[in-house]
C-alpha positions as CSV (number, residue, x, y, z in Angstrom):
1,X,-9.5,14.5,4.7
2,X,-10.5,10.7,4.4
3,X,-11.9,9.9,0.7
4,X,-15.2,7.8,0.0
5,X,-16.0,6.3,-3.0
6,X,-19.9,6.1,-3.3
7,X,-21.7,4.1,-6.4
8,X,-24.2,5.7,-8.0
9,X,-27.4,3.3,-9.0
10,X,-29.0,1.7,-6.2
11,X,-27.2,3.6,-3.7
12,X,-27.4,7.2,-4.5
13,X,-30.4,6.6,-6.4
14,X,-33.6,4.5,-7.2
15,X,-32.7,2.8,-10.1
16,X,-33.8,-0.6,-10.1
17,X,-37.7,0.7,-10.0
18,X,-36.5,2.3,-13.9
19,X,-34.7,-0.3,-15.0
20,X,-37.7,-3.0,-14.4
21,X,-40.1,-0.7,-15.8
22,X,-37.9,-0.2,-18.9
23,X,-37.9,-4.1,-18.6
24,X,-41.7,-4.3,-19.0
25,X,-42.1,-1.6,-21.9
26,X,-39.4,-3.0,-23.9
27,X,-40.4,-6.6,-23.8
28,X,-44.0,-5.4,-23.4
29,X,-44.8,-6.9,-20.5
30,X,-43.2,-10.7,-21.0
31,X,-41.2,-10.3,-18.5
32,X,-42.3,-8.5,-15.8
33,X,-40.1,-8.0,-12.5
34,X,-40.8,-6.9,-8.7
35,X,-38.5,-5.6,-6.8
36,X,-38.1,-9.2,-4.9
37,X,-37.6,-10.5,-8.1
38,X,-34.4,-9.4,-8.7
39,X,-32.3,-11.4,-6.2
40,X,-29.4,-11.6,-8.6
41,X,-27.5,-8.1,-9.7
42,X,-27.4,-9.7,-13.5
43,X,-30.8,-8.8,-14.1
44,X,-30.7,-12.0,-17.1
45,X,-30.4,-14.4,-13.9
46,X,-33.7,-13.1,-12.6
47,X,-37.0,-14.6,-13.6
48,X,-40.5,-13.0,-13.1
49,X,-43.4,-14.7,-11.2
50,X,-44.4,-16.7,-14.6
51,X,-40.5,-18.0,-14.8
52,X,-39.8,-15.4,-17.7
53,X,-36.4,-13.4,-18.4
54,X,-34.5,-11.1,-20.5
55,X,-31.3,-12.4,-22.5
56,X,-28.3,-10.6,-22.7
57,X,-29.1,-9.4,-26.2
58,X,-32.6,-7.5,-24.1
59,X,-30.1,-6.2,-21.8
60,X,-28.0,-4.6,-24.1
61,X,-30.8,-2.8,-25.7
62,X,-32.0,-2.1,-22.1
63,X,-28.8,-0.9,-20.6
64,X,-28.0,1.5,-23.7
65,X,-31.8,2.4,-23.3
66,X,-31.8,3.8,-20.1
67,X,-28.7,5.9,-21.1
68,X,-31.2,8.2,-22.3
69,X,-31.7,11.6,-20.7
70,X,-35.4,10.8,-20.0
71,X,-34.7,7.4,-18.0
72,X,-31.7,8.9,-15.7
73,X,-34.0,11.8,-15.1
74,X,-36.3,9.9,-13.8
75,X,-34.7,7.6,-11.3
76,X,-35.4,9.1,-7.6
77,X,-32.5,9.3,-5.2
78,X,-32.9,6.9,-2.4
79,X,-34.0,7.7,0.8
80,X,-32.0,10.5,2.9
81,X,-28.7,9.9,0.7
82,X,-28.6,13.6,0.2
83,X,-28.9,14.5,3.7
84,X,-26.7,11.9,4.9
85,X,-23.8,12.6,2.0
86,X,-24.5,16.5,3.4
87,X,-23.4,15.8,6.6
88,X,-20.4,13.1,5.4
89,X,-19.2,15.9,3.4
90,X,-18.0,17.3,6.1
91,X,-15.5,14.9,7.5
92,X,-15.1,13.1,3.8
93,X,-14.0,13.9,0.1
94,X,-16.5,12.1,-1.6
95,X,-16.1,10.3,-5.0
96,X,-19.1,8.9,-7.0
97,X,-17.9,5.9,-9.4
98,X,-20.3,4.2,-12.0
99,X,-20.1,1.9,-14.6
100,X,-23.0,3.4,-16.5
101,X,-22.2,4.0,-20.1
102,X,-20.0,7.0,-21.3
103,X,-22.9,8.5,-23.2
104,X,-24.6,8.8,-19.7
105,X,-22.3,11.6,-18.3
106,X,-24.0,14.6,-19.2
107,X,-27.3,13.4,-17.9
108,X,-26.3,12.0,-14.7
109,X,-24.1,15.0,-14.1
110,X,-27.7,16.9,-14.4
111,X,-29.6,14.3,-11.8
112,X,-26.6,14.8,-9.3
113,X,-26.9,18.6,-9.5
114,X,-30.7,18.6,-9.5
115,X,-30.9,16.6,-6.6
116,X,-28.7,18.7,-4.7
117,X,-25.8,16.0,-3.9
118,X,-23.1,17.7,-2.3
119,X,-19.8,18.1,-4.3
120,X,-17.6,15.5,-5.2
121,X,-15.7,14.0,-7.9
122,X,-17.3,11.9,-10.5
123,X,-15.3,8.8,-12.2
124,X,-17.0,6.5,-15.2
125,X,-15.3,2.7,-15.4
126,X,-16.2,-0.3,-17.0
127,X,-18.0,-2.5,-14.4
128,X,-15.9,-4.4,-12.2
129,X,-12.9,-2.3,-12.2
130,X,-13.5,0.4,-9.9
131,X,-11.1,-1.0,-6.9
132,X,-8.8,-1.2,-9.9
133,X,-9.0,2.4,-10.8
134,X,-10.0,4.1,-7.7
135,X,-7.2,3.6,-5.0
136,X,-6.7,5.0,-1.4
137,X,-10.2,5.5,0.1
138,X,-11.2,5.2,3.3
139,X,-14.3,3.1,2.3
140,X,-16.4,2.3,-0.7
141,X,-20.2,2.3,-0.6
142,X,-21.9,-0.5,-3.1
143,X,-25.0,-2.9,-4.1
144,X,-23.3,-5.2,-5.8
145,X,-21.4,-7.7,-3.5
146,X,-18.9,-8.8,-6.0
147,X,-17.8,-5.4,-6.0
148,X,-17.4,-5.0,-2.4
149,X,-15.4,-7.8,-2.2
150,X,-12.8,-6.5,-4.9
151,X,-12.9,-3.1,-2.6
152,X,-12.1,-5.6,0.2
153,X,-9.4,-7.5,-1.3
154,X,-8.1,-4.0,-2.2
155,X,-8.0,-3.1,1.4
156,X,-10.9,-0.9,1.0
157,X,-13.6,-1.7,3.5
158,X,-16.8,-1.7,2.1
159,X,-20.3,-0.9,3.1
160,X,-23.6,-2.3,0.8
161,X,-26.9,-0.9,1.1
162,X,-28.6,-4.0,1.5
163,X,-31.4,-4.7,-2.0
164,X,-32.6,-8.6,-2.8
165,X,-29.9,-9.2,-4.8
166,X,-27.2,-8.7,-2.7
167,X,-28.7,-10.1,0.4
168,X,-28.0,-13.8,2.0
169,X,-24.5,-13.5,0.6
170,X,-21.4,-15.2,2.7
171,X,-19.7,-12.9,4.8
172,X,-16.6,-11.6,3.4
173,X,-14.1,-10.1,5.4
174,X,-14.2,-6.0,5.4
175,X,-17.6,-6.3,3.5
176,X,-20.2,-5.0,5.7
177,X,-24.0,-4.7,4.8
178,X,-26.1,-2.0,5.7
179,X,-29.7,-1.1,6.0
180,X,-29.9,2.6,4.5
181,X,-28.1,5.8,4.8
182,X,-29.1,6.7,8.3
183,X,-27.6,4.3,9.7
184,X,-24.4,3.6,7.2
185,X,-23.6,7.5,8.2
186,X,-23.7,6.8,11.7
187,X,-21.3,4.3,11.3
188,X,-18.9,6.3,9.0
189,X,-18.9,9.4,11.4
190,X,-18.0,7.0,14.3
191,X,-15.2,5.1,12.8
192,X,-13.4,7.8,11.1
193,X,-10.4,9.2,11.4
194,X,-10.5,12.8,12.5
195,X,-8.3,15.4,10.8
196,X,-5.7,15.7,13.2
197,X,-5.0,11.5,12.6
198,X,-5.5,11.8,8.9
């Protein structure tokens, strides 16, 4: 059976909405980002509507922040990625990578299970290094383009639900952008390999 290697934040789940919330509370309210905001995936590179933006020192609290049990709870999975992962289970072994903090595991083992994902394996890596790491897939799924292109270069073709900041980007060879689940699973159950060629 083919493997796919699925990201977690952004493309299994909501998690830009908690992230710019935690965003507002924590520099209460200076810097205050919409979703079209964020057209870079560093979230320092993004400015609000008044030109205001974290540093990297923010971001550090911010990311270790929504390591917390109560902020991964309360990210909502994106639209139909359950059903769709449901039926992929079927023809794939699916890996979910993320380069969330360590500290994160428990929880977001918790929100997978909650949410009723189907199973898989589950891999924590620093960010950046998952084509690295992870070897042999079939495909990758991603939001951030510089990671899909790593997958690419890796020979791993790689699919990314398309969000602001990942959108307008060159083409890259094997680096395909996608509109949501629906359609990204219509395209993984036409182009893959069936057991018999596996």
């Amino acid at each position: 059976m083919p493997s796919l290697c699925v990201d977690i934040d952004n493309v299994l789940g909501k998690t830009d909405e908690v992230i710019r919330q935690l965003i507002r509370d924590d520099t209460r309210g200076r810097v205050d980002l919409e979703y079209a905001n964020v057209i870079e995936f560093d979230y320092c590179k993004c400015t609000d509507r008044n030109g205001s933006c974290i540093t990297k020192t923010d971001w550090k609290r911010i990311h270790d922040l929504f390591s917390d049990p109560k902020y991964l709870m309360a990210v909502q999975p994106l639209d139909d990625a359950q059903r769709c992962l449901e039926v992929l289970s079927e023809r794939f072994k699916l890996h979910f990578a993320t380069s969330r903090l360590p500290k994160a595991r428990r929880a977001t083992i918790e929100w997978l299970e909650k949410h009723g994902f189907p199973p898989h394996d589950l891999h924590f890596l620093r960010h950046g290094e998952k084509h690295v790491v992870l070897r042999g897939f079939y495909a990758a799924v991603e939001d951030d383009y510089e990671q899909a292109r790593l997958f690419a270069q890796a020979s791993i073709p790689c699919y990314v639900i398309e969000h602001p900041w990942n959108k307008g980007k060159p083409p890259f060879e094997d680096v395909y952008p996608v509109c949501d689940w629906p359609k990204l699973t219509e395209i993984l159950l036409a182009t893959a390999p069936t057991s018999a060629q596996h």
